[in-house]
VEXDREN-2710 file (C-alpha; in Angstrom, 1 decimal):
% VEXDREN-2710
k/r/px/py/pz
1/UNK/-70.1/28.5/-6.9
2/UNK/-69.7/26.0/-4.2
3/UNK/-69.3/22.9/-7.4
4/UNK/-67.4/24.8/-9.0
5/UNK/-64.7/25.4/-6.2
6/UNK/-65.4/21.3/-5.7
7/UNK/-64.6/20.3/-9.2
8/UNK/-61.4/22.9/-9.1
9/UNK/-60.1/21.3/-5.9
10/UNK/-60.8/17.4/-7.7
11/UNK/-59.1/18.9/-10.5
12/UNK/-55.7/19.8/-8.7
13/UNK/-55.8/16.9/-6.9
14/UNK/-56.1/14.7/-9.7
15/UNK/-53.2/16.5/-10.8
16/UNK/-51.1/16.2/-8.2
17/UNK/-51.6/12.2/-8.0
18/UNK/-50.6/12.2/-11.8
19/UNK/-47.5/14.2/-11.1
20/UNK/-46.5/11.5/-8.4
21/UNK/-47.4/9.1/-10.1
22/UNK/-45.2/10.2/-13.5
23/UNK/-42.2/11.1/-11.5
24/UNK/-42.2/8.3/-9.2
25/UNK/-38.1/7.6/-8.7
26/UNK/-37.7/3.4/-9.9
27/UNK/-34.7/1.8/-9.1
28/UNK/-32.4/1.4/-12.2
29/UNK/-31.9/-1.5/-13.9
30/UNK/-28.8/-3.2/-15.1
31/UNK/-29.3/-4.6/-18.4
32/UNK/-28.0/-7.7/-19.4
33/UNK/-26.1/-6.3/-22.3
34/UNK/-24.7/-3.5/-19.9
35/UNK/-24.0/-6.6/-17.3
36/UNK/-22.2/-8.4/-20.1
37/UNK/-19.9/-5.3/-21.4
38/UNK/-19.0/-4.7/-17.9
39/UNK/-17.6/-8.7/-17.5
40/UNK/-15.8/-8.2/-20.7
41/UNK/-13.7/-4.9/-19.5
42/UNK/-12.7/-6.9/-16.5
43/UNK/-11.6/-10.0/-18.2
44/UNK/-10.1/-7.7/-20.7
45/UNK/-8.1/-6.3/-18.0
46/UNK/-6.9/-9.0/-16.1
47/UNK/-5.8/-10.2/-19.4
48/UNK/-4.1/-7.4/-20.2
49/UNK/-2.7/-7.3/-16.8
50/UNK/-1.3/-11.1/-17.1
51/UNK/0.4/-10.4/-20.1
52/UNK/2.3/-7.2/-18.8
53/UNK/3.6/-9.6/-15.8
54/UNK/4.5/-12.1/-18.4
55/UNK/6.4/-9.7/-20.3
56/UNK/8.3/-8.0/-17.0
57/UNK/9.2/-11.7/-15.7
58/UNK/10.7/-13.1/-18.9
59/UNK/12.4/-9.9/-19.0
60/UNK/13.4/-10.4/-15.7
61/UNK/14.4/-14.0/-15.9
62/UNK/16.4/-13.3/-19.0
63/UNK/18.9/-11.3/-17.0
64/UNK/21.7/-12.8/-14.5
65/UNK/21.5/-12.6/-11.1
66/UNK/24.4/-14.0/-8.6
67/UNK/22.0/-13.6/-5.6
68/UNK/18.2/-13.6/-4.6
69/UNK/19.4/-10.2/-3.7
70/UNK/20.6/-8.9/-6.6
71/UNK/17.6/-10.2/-7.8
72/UNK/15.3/-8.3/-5.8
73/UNK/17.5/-5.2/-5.9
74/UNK/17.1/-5.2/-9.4
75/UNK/13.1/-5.6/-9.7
76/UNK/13.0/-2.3/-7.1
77/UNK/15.1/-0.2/-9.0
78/UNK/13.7/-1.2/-12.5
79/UNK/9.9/0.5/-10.9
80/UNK/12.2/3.1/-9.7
81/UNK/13.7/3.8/-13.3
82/UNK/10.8/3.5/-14.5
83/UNK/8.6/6.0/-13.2
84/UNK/8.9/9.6/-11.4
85/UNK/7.7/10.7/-8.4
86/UNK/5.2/13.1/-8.4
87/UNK/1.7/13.7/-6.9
88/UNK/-0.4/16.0/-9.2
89/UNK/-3.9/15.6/-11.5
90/UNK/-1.7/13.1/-13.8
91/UNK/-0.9/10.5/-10.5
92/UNK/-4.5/10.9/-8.7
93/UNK/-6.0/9.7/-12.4
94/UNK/-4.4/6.3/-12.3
95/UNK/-2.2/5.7/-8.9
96/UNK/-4.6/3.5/-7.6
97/UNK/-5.2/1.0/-10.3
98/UNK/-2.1/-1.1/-10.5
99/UNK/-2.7/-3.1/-13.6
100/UNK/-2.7/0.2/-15.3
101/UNK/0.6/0.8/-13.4
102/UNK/2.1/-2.1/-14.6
103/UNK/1.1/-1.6/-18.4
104/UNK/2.6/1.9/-17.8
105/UNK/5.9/1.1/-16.4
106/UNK/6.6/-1.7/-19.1
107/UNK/5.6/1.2/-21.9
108/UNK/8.1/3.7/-20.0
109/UNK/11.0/0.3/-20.2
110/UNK/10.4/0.1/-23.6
111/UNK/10.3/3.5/-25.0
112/UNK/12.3/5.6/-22.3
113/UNK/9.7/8.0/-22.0
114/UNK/6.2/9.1/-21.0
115/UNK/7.3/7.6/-17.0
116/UNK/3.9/7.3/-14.8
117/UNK/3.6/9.8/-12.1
118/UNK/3.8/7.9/-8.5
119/UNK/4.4/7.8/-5.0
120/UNK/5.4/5.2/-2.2
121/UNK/2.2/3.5/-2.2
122/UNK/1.8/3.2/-6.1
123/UNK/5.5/2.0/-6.7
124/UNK/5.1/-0.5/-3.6
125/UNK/2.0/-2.1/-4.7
126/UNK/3.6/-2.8/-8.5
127/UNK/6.5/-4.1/-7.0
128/UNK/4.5/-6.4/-4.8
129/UNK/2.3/-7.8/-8.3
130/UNK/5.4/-8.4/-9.9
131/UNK/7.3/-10.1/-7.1
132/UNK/3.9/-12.1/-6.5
133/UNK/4.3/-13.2/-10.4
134/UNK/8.0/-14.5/-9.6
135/UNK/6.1/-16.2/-6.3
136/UNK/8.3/-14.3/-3.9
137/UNK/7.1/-13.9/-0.4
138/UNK/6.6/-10.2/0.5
139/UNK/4.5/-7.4/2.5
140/UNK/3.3/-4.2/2.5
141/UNK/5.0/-2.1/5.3
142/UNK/3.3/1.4/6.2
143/UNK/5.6/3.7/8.7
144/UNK/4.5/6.6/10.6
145/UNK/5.1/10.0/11.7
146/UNK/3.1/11.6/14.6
147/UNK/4.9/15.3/14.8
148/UNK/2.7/16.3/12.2
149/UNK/-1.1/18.1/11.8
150/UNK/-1.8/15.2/10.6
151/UNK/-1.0/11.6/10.8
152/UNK/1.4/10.6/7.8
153/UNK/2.9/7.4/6.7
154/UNK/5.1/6.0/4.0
155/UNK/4.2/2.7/2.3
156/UNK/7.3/0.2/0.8
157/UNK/7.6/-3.2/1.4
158/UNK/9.5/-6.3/3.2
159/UNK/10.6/-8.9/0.8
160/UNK/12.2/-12.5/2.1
161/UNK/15.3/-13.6/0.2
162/UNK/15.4/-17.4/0.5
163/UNK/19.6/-17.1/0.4
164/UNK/19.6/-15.5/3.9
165/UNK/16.3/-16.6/4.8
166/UNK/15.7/-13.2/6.8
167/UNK/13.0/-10.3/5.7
168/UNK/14.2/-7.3/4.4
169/UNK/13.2/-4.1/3.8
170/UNK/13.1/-2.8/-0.2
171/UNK/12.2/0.7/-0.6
172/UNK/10.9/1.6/-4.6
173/UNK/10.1/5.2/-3.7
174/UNK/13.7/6.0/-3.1
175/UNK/15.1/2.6/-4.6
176/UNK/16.9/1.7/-1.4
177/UNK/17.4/-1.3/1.3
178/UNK/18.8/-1.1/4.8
179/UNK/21.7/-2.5/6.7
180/UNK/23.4/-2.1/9.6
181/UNK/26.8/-0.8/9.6
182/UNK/28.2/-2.9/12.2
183/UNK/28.0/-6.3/10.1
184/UNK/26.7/-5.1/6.6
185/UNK/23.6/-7.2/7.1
186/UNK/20.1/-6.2/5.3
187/UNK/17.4/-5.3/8.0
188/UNK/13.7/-6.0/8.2
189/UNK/11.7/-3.2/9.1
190/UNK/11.2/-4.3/12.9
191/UNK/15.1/-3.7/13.5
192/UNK/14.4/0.2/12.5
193/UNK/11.7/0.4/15.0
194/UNK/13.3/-1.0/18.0
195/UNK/16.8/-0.1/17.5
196/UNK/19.2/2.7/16.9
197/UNK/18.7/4.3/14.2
198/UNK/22.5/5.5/14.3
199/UNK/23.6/2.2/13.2
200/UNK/21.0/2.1/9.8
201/UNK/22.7/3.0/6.8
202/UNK/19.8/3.5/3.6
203/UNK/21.7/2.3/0.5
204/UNK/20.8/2.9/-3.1
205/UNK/22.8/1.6/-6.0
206/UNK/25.1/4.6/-6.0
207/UNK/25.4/5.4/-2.7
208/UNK/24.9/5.2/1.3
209/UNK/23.5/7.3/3.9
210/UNK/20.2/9.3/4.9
211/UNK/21.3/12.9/3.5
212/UNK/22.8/11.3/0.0
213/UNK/19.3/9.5/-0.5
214/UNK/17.1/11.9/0.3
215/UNK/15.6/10.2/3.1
216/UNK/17.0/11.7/6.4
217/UNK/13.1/13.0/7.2
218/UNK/12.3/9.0/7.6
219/UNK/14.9/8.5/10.3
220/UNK/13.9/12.0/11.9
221/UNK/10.1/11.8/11.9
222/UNK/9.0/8.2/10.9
223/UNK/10.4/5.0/12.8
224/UNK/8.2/4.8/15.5
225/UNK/5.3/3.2/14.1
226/UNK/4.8/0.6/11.6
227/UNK/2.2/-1.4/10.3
228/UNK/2.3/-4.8/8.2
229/UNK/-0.9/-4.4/6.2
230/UNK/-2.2/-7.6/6.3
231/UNK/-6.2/-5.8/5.9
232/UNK/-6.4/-6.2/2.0
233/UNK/-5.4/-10.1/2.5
234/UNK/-8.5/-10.8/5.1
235/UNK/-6.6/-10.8/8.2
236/UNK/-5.8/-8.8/11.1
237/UNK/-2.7/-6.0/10.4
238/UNK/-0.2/-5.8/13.0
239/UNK/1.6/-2.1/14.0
240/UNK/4.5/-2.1/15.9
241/UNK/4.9/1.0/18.3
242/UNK/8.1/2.4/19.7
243/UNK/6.7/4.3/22.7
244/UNK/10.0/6.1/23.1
245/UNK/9.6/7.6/19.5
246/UNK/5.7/8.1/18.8
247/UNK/2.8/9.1/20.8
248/UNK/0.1/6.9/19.8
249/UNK/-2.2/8.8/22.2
250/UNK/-1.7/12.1/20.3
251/UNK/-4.5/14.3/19.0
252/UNK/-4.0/15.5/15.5
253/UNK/-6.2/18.5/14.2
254/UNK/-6.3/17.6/10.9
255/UNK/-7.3/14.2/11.0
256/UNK/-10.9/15.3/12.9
257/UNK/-9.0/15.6/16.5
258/UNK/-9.0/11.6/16.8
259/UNK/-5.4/9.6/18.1
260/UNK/-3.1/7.0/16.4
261/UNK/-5.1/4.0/18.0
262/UNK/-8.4/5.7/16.7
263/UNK/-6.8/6.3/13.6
264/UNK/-5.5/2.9/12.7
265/UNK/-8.2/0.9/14.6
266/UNK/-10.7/2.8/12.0
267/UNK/-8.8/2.6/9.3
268/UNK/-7.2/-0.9/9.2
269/UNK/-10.3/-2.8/11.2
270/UNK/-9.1/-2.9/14.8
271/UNK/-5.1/-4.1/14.0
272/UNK/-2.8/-5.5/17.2
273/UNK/-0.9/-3.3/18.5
274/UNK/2.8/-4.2/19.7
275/UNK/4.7/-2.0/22.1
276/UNK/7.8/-1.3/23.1
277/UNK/9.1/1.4/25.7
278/UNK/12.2/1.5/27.2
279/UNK/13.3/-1.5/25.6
280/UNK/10.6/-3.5/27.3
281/UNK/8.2/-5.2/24.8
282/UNK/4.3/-5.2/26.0
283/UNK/1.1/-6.3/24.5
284/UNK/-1.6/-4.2/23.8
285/UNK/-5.6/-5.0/25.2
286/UNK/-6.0/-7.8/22.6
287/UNK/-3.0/-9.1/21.5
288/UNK/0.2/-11.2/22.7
289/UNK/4.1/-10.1/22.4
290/UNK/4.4/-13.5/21.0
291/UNK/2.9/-12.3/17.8
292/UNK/5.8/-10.7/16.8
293/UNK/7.6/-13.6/16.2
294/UNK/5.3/-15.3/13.4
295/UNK/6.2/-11.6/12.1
296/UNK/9.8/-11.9/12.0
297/UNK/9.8/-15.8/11.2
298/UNK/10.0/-17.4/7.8
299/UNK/6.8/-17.5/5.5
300/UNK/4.8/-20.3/4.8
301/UNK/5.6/-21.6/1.1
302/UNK/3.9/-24.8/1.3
303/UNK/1.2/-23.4/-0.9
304/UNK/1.6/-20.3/-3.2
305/UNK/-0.3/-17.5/-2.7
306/UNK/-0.4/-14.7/-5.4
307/UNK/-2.2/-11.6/-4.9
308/UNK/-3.8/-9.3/-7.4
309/UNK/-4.3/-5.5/-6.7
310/UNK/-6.8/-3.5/-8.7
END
């Protein structure tokens, strides 16, 4: 009785060390086939992508412009046109690959229908690829609101226009630009943060003001903070904080009970933070008020400097 218990408890073991043994988890393996199909999607898509810029810049180039302004005026409201805002299933597919953007909003020019679904940060990223095509300087601008659950920001973008060789602010979401009322001049998006807000006029091609373009919750909840997101390029993003208008130090539920600075300095890789209270200007821990001014100066165009977005 005693062997035969032995042999039953070799048996199961043996068993067990089979099991193991036939289940044992291997790493997968990429094929070089698999590796080679993969290659070819990308290269088909950057291809794909090229030739949708080529197509919106000689159909840009073919129209005439009296300005660099009108210019630029008219590549924001063309992704405007050409697409609808809306967040839904439809937008969350495909809102965060921009070459498929691109290939969608030059389908919606040419047949005046099926328009993409998108938001700020959708419209402002196409915009940027196709004013990168044309080689004009521009930068993603995030604004944000802190009287909220949780913390919320709207993306567009600054855009320098080599007539006036200032930055200004081009908004594709809601197809408007910014100027002051007191000498019609465009604004970059720093004037918003420091000064009075009373004095901003948000135009669109047919008309003027914050109520008539939909965009008086910007002036009410949203420039106090704003970021030029300079992470996706390799370099350090800079936010700009009006200490009168937005508590960086606020706790929001929603975002797991963390602040502004824990937000952004997670989120964007430890950005410098520029702040202003009172109308005086200070630097935050790691960071100088002189940065500012490479911010507000004129960009570097000694050597062109496209960037892609996927």
């Amino acid at each position: 009785m005693k062997r035969i218990l032995t042999l039953i408890g070799l048996l199961l073991i043996s068993l067990v060390l089979w099991g193991s043994q036939s289940y044992t988890i291997r790493p997968s393996i990429v094929k070089p086939d698999k590796i080679e199909i993969l290659l070819q999607k990308a290269q088909l898509k950057a291809h794909l992508r090229q030739n949708v810029l080529i197509n919106i810049r000689k159909f840009i180039e073919s129209q005439c412009f009296h300005s660099e302004a009108e210019r630029i005026d008219f590549i924001r409201d063309w992704v405007y046109r050409n697409s609808i805002h809306k967040i839904d299933a439809e937008h969350d597919e495909y809102a965060s690959d921009i070459s498929r953007v691109l290939f969608m909003l030059w389908r919606s020019h040419q047949t005046s229908k099926d328009y993409p679904h998108l938001s700020c940060g959708p419209r402002a990223y196409a915009m940027k690829a196709i004013l990168d095509d044309l080689r004009i300087p521009n930068r993603i601008i995030m604004i944000f609101a802190d009287n909220y659950f949780e913390i919320n920001a709207h993306t567009f973008l600054e855009v320098f226009d080599r007539d006036t060789r200032n930055w200004e602010l081009q908004d594709p979401d809601f197809d408007i630009y910014y100027i002051d009322v007191h000498n019609q001049k465009r604004l970059p998006g720093a004037a918003l943060i420091w000064g009075d807000l009373n004095s901003v006029i948000p135009i669109s091609p047919s008309k003027g003001g914050w109520e008539q373009n939909h965009v008086a919750h910007l002036k009410r909840d949203y420039f106090g903070a704003m970021m030029f997101m300079n992470v996706l390029d390799g370099e350090q993003s800079v936010i700009l904080i009006n200490l009168d208008r937005f508590s960086a130090d606020k706790f929001f539920k929603e975002d797991a009970v963390t602040s502004f600075y824990e937000f952004a300095c997670k989120r964007y890789e430890y950005p410098i933070f520029i702040t202003a209270q009172g109308s005086r200007l200070r630097s935050g821990d790691n960071n100088s008020p002189t940065a500012i001014t490479a911010y507000l100066s004129e960009p570097d165009e000694s050597v062109p400097h496209p960037h892609f977005y996927q």
